[in-house]
Each structure stands twice: as structure tokens, then as C-alpha cells.
N, C-alpha and C positions, 0 to 999 in steps of 0.2 A: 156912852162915849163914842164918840164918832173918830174912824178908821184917816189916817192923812191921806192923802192922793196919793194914788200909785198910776206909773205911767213912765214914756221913755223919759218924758222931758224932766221928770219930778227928780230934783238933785236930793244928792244924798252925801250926807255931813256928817260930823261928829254929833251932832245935837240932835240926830234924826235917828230916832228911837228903830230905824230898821234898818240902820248902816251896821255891819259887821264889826267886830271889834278890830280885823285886822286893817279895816278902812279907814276906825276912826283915828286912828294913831298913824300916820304918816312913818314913811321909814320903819315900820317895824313891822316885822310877820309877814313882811310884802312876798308874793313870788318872785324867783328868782328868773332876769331877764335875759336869753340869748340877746346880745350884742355881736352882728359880724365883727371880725375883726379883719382887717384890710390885709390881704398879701402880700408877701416881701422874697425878696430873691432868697432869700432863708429858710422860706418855707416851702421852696419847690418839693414837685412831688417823687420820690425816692426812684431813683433809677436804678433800672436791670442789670448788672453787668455781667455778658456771662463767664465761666469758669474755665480760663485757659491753661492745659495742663503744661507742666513742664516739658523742654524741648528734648526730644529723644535719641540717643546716637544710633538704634536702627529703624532704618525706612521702612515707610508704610509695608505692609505685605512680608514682609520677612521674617522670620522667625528669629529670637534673638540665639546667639551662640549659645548660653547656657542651654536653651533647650534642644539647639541640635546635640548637643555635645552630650544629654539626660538621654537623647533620644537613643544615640550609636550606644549608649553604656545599658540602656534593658535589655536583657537577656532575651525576652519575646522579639523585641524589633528584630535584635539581629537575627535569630533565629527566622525570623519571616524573611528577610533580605537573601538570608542563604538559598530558601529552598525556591524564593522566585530564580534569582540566578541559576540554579542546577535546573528547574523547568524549562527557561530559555533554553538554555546549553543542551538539554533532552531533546527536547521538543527539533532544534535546531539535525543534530543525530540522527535522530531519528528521520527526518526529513530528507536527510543525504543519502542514507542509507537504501531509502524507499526507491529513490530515485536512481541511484548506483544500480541496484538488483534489478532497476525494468527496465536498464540501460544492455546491462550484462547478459540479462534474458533475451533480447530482443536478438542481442549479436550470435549469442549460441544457436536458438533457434531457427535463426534464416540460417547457418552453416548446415546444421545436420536436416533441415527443410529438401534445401538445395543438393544435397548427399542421397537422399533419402527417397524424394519428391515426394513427400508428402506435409503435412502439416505438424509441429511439433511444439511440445510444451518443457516449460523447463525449471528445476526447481532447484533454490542451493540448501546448503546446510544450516544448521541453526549457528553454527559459528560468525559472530558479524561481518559483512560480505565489506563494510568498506575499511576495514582490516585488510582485509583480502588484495579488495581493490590499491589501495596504497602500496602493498609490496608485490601485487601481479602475481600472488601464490594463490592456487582456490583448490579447494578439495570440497570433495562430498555432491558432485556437480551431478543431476538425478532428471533424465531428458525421456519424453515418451511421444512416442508418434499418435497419431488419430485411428492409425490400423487399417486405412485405405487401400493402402500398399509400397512397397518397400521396390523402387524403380519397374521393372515391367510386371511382378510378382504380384498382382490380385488378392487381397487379405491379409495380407502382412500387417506383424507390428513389431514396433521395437521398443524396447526397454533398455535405457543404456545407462549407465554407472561410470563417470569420470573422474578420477582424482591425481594429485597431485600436478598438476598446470602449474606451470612457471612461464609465461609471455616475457619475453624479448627477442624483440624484432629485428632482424639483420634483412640481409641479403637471400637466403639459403632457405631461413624459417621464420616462424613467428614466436616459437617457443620449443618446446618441452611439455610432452605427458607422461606421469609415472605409470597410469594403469588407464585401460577401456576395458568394460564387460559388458557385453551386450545379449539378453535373450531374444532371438528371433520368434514369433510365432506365428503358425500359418494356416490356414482354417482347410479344413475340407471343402467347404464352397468357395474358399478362396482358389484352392487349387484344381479345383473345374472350372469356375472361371477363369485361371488364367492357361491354362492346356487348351480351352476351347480357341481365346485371344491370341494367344502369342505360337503357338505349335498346329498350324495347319491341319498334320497329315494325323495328327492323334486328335486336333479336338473335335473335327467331324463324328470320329468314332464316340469320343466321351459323354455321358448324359448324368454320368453319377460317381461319387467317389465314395468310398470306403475303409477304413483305417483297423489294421489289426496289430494293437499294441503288442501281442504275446509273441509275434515273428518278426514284428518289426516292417510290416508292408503295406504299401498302398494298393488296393485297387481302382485301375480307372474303368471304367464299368460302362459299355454301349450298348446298345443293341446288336451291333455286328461282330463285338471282342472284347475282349478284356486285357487289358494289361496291366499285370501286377510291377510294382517295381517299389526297391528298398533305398530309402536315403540313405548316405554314407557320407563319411568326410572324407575329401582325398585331397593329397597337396593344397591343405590347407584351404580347398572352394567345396561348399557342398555340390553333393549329385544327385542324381537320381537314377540308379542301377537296375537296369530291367532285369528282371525274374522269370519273369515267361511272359508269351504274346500269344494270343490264338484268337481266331477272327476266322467265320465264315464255317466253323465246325471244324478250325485245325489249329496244328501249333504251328505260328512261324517263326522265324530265325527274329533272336533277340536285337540282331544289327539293323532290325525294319523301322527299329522304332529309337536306338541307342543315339544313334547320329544326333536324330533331331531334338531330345532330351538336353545332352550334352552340349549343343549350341547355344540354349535358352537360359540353362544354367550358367553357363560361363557373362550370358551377359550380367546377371546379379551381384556376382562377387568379383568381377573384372576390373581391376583397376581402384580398387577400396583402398584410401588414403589410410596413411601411417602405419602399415603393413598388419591393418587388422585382417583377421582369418579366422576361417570357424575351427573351434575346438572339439564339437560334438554334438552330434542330431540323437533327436528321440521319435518315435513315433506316438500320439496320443488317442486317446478316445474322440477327441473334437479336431486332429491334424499333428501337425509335426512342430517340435520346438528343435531348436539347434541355438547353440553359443557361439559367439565369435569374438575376440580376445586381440589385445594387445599391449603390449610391455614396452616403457624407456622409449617411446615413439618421438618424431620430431614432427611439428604441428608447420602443413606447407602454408605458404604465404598467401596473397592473392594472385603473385606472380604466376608461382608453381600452379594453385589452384582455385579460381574463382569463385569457386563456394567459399573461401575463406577470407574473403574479400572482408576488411573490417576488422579482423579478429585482433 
């Protein structure tokens, strides 16, 4: 039996023993046809719209009141809000205070500088100073020199103790002081060098000084003599009381040397504002200490006294 042609052109039919079944039957079994189907304003394609939220009654950036209102009611917030304020307000204080005391310092120390002539430091109390400064009362006022020397006196230092200051300013004064205590002290080489400087006729002689705490006496010690002499307090100015003089392998008359002592001395305690005066000399193993003291003083102005210019 021979094969029918095969090939593109060879049709294929129901009668054609190699057409499909789903061929041969028309309409049935067929595949199913995509057909476009023509566009219509119906079938646009789905648009975006985006999502706008409801209009809000507070403005961008702002916190709404409920939460300020959550925020003042925690116990931490407030609690933080407190302790920033009290740091301002410290911080602040403190600031003033700093500035009060290097104000207060500056003024005390050019006074007792200028008294003094030497260089001076000065320190207040732990009580707060702009307390102080607001009612003009200051206590516990604590003033020390550099120890160069206390006017033409060579070695000198002073240590001074201030309290109760009341400032108000008239005509007459500047204030009121309840107490001054001052300890003077004054070295052995302090006081060769200033015998040698300021005392002519003894410091030729002078090369060395010598202190004998058990009598209470200086020596000034030359080559050519010695002269012994005792501090004392008199009418309220220290001195220095010659003891003996010999010079040359003799004793001379204590009036060779008294005079010019006595003139040197007098310039140191001469003219000491608010009627400070000494209370009491020592002699020491390193020189002489002595006190000088005063009570219910009136503090002179700039007028009366220009060291106090400022005060």
C-alpha cells in the first residue's frame, strides 16, 4: 500500500486519513483564539492617586499641646528643667562672686601695697564675699606681704588680719574697722642690711648680726665694735635700745649710737593710718617679731590718705 503525499501544499481534510480528529470536525476541539479586543475609555489604565491625610490644627514643626502638656506632667522632665535652672543660676554666682573677690583683692592690696611698699596678697574668708559685697560688711580679710620690706626696713614681712569692715563713704572716712592684727617679722640679714642702708654712722661699723633670744638682744657685730641693743615697745612705736657700745677696744657712751637708731625707727612707725601701734616685740633665733594692733579704727579716704584711694 502506498503512503499519500506528504508535503506543505498536500491539503488535509476529513477524508485524509492523517488529518486529526480535531481537524476533521470543524468547530469542535478547536484551540482557543486570543482575539484583541479594541480599547475604550472604560478601560483606561488604573491611576495612582496618592493619599492625602486629614487637615491638621497644628502646624508643621510643632508639638501638639497634649504632648506638651505629657511632657511638664513627668516627673523626670520636670525634674531636668529644675536642675538646668539651678546650674544657670550657680554657674551665674558663682561667676559674680569670682569676679567681686578679684575686684576686692585688687583694691585691698594696692592700699596695704602703698602703706607698706612692698608687694601684697590677699585672701577673704570662706563666707561668700558677694554677701559681703552687697551689705559693705567683710570680715575674715587675711593680707601678706612678699617680705622685701615693710618701708625703709630691709626684710620685713607682714601678716595682717582684718575684720569686721563696714565701708561708708562721707567726707571724714570711708568706713569703719572692728579689729587690725598684724605680725611684723624681721630677719637678721634683714636687719644688717638695713643698718648698713639707712644708718650711716653704725653701718660702716656693721658686717654681722646676731640674735640672743634668752636676754632678748641684738648684736650688731664689726670689726671695729659691737653694739648690742634690745627691742622694746614704747608709746606705742617700736625701738631699738642700746645696751652697750664699744668699739676700738672700749666702751662708749650709749648716746653715740641712741640718736641715730631712734631717727630710723621713728621713720617706720611714723604716721601709721587708723592708729595702728605695736603691742609687743620678741626676739627670735632667725630676728625679731613684734605685733601691732588696732581697735574701732575709722578707715581715711583718699582725701585724708592716698593709699586709700579707691577703697
Amino acid at each position: 500500500m502506498t503512503n499519500p503525499p506528504q508535503g506543505p501544499n498536500h491539503p488535509v481534510g476529513p477524508g485524509d486519513p492523517t488529518t486529526p480528529a480535531w481537524a476533521a470536525s470543524p468547530g469542535q476541539g478547536a484551540p482557543t483564539e486570543y482575539i484583541p479586543r479594541p480599547g475604550g475609555p472604560a478601560d483606561a489604565p488604573t491611576q495612582h492617586i496618592p493619599h492625602v491625610p486629614p487637615p491638621s490644627a497644628t502646624p508643621p514643626g510643632e508639638e501638639p499641646e497634649e504632648g506638651k502638656r505629657g511632657f511638664l506632667r513627668d516627673p523626670l522632665s520636670m525634674v531636668l528643667v529644675v536642675v538646668i535652672v539651678l546650674a544657670v543660676v550657680i554657674a551665674g554666682l558663682l561667676g559674680t562672686e569670682l569676679y567681686v573677690r578679684h575686684v576686692a583683692d585688687t583694691v585691698v592690696s594696692k592700699a596695704v601695697s602703698c602703706v607698706v611698699q612692698d608687694q601684697a596678697q590677699v585672701s577673704f574668708g570662706a563666707k561668700p564675699f558677694l554677701i559681703q559685697h552687697l551689705t559693705k560688711h567683710y570680715n575674715g580679710i587675711h593680707v601678706q606681704t612678699a617680705g622685701n620690706q615693710i618701708r625703709q626696713a630691709k626684710g620685713m614681712k607682714l601678716d595682717l588680719w582684718l575684720d569686721d569692715i563696714q565701708l561708708n563713704q562721707t567726707s571724714n572716712s570711708a568706713g569703719t574697722m572692728g579689729s587690725l592684727d598684724a605680725t611684723i617679722a624681721w630677719t637678721s640679714d634683714g636687719i644688717k642690711q638695713t643698718v648698713q642702708d639707712a644708718i650711716p654712722f653704725l653701718g660702716s661699723l656693721v658686717s654681722g648680726v646676731a640674735t640672743s633670744p634668752s636676754d632678748g638682744t641684738i648684736e650688731l657685730q664689726g670689726g671695729l665694735g659691737t653694739v648690742t641693743v634690745k627691742p622694746a615697745v614704747s608709746n606705742g612705736a617700736l625701738s631699738l635700745q642700746v645696751v652697750s657700745l664699744t668699739g676700738l677696744g672700749m666702751t662708749l657712751p650709749r648716746e653715740t649710737a641712741q640718736p641715730a637708731l631712734d631717727a630710723f625707727m621713728s621713720t617706720l612707725t611714723k604716721n601709721l593710718p587708723m592708729g595702728i601701734h605695736a603691742d609687743s616685740v620678741a626676739v627670735t633665733d632667725s630676728g625679731v617679731t613684734a605685733k601691732f594692733v588696732t581697735q574701732n579704727a575709722t578707715i581715711p579716704n583718699g582725701q585724708q590718705d592716698p593709699c586709700f584711694a579707691g577703697v
